[in-house]
C-alpha positions as CSV (number, residue, x, y, z in Angstrom):
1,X,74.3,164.6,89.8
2,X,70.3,165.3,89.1
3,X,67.9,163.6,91.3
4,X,64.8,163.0,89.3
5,X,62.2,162.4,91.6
6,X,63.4,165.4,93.6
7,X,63.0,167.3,90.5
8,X,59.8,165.9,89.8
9,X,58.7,166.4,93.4
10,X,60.3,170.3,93.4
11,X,58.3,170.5,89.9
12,X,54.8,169.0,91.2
13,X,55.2,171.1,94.5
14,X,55.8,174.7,92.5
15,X,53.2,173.8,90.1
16,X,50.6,173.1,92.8
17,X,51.3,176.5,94.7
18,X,50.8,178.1,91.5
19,X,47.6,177.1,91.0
20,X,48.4,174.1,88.4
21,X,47.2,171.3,89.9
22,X,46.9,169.7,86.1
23,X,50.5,170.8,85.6
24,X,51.5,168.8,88.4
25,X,49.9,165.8,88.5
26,X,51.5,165.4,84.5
27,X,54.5,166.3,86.5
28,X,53.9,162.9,88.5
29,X,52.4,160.5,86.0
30,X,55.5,161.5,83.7
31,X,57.9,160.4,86.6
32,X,55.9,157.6,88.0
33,X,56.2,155.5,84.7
34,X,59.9,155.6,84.7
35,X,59.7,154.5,88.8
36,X,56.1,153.2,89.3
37,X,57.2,151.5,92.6
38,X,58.6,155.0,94.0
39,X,55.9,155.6,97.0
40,X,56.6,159.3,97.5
41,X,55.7,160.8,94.5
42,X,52.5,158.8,94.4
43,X,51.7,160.1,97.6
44,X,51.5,163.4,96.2
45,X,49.9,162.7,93.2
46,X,47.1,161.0,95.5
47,X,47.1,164.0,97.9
48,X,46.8,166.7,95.0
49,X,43.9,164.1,92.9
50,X,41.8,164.3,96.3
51,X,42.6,167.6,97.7
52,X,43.0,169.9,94.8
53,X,41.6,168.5,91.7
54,X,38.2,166.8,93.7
55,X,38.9,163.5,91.9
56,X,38.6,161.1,94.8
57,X,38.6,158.1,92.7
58,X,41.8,158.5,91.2
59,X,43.3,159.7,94.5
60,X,42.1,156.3,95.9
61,X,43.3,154.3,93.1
62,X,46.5,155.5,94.3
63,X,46.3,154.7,97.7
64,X,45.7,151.8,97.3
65,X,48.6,151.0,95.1
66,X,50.9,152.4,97.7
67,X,49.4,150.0,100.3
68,X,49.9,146.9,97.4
69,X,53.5,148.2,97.1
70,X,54.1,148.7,101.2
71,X,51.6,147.3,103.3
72,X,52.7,149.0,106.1
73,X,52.7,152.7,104.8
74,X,50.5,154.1,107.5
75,X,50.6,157.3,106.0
76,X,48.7,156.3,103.0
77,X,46.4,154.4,104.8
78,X,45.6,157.2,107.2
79,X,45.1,158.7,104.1
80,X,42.9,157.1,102.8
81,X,40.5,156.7,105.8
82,X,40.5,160.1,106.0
83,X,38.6,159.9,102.6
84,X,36.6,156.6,103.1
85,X,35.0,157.5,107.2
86,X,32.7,159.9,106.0
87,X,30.7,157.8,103.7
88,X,28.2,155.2,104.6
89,X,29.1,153.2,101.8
90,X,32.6,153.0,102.7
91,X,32.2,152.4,106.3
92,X,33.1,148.4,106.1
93,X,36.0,149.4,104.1
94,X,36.8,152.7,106.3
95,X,36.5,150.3,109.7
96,X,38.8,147.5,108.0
97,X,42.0,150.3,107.8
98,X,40.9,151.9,111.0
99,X,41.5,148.3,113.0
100,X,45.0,147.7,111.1
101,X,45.7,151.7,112.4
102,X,44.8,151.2,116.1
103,X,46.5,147.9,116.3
104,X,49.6,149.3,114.7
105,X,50.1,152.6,115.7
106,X,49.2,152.3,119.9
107,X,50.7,155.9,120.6
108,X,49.0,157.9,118.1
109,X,46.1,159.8,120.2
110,X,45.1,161.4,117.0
111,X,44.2,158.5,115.6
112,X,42.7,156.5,118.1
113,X,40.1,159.6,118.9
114,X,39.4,159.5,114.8
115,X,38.1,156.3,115.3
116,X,35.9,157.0,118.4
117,X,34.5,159.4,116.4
118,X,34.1,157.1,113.4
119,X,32.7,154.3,115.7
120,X,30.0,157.0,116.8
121,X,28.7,158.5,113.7
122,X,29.2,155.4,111.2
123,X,29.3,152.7,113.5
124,X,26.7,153.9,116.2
125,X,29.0,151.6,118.6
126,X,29.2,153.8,121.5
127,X,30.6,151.3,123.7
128,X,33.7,151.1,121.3
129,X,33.9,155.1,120.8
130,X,34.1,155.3,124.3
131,X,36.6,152.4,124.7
132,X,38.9,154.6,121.6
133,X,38.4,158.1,123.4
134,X,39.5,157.4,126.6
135,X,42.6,155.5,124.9
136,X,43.2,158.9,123.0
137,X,43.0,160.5,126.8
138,X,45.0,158.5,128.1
139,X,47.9,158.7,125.1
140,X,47.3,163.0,125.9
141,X,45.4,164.0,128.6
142,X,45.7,167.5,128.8
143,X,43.9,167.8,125.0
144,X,40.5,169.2,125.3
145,X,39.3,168.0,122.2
146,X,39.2,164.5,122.8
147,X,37.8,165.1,126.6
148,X,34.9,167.3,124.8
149,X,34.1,164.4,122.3
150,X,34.1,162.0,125.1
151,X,31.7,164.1,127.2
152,X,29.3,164.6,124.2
153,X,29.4,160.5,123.9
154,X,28.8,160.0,127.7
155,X,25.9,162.8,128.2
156,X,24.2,162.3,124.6
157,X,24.9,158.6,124.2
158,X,25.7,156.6,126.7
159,X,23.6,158.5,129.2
160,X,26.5,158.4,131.7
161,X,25.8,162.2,133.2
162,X,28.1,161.7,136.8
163,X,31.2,161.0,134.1
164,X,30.2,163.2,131.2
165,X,29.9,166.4,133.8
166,X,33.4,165.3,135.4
167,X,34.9,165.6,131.7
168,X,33.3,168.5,131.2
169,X,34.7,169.7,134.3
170,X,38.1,169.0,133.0
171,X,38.1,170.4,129.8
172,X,36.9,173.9,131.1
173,X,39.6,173.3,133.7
174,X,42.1,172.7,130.6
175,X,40.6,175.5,128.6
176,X,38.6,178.1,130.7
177,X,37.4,179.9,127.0
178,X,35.9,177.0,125.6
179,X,32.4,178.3,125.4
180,X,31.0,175.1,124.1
181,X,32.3,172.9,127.0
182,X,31.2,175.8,129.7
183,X,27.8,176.0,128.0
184,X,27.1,172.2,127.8
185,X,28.6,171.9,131.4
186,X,26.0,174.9,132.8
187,X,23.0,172.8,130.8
188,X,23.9,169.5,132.1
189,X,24.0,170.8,135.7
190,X,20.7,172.1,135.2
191,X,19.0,169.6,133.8
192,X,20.8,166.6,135.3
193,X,21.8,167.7,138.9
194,X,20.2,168.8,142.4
195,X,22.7,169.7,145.0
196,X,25.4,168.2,143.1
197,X,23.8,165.0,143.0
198,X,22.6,163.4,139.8
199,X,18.8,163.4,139.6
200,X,17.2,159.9,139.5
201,X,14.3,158.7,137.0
202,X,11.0,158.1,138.0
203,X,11.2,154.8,137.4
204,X,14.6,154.3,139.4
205,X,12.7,155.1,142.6
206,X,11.3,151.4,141.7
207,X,15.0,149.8,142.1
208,X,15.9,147.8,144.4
């Protein structure tokens, strides 16, 4: 018995690889008005609108009818931060999606690190990104990544050097070839440390 939106999908997919994106988002408007309510295919046509044929609009247009049709699709609404954190404009917008994520989906390190990063660079709420990395660590510890991100927040940011060196410590323990943590580990000893000991300011010989 023929499946229709697996033929669609098969159709959409083939024309894609081909190099007809056009082809196959017809493909998927043709199906979609016979079953506008059928998420799948509308994923795709989003994902191909974006990715393939630059038109971000229309991709986002149909995001956001998935998330009308099933609040809960996570996928399309990792989706479509994925398009919205980058832009300042969209940041309020981007932020709103990010909270329902990290609320909803606890176990996803990839995710939560996303937003550390998005709470840096759009947000400039460094106590947060730090608050969303280490969550991210915690969910994987042994990624490098995220313990490299984290070190760049403590050492650049947050001006925490004794914790920013002891992830940088860890992430060349984790990955011994990662130049950049090696050289930003070397630098920060340097420029940071006497004797193993963080150096203090001028004006914290003035503490009490």
């Amino acid at each position: 018995m023929p499946n229709p939106e697996y033929e669609a999908v098969s159709k959409a997919k083939n024309q894609r690889e081909s190099g007809n994106a056009e082809g196959a988002v017809d493909t998927l408007e043709n199906y979609l008005r016979t079953d506008p309510h059928n998420t799948g295919p509308r994923m795709l046509l989003a994902e191909i609108s974006i990715f393939d044929l630059k038109r971000k609009d229309y991709g986002l247009l149909q995001l956001n009818i998935i998330l009308d049709l099933e609040p809960d699709n996570y996928d399309a609404r990792k989706a479509l931060v994925t398009v919205l954190k980058n832009e300042k404009t969209s940041a309020k917008e981007a932020d709103l999606h990010y909270k329902y994520l990290v609320e909803n989906c606890q176990e996803d390190a990839d995710l939560m690190n996303s937003y550390a990063v998005f709470c840096k660079m759009q947000l400039a709420d460094f106590n947060k990104a730090s608050e969303y990395y280490q969550k991210a660590i915690l969910l994987k510890p042994s990624n490098p990544g995220y313990r490299l991100n984290y070190a760049i927040l403590l050492v650049n940011d947050l001006k925490n050097y004794t914790e920013g060196r002891r992830q940088l410590e860890k992430v060349v323990e984790l990955d011994p070839s990662n130049l950049r943590a090696t050289t930003a580990l070397k630098k920060l000893e340097k420029d940071k440390f006497r004797d193993g000991q963080e150096k203090k300011g001028f004006f914290s010989r003035f503490k009490k």
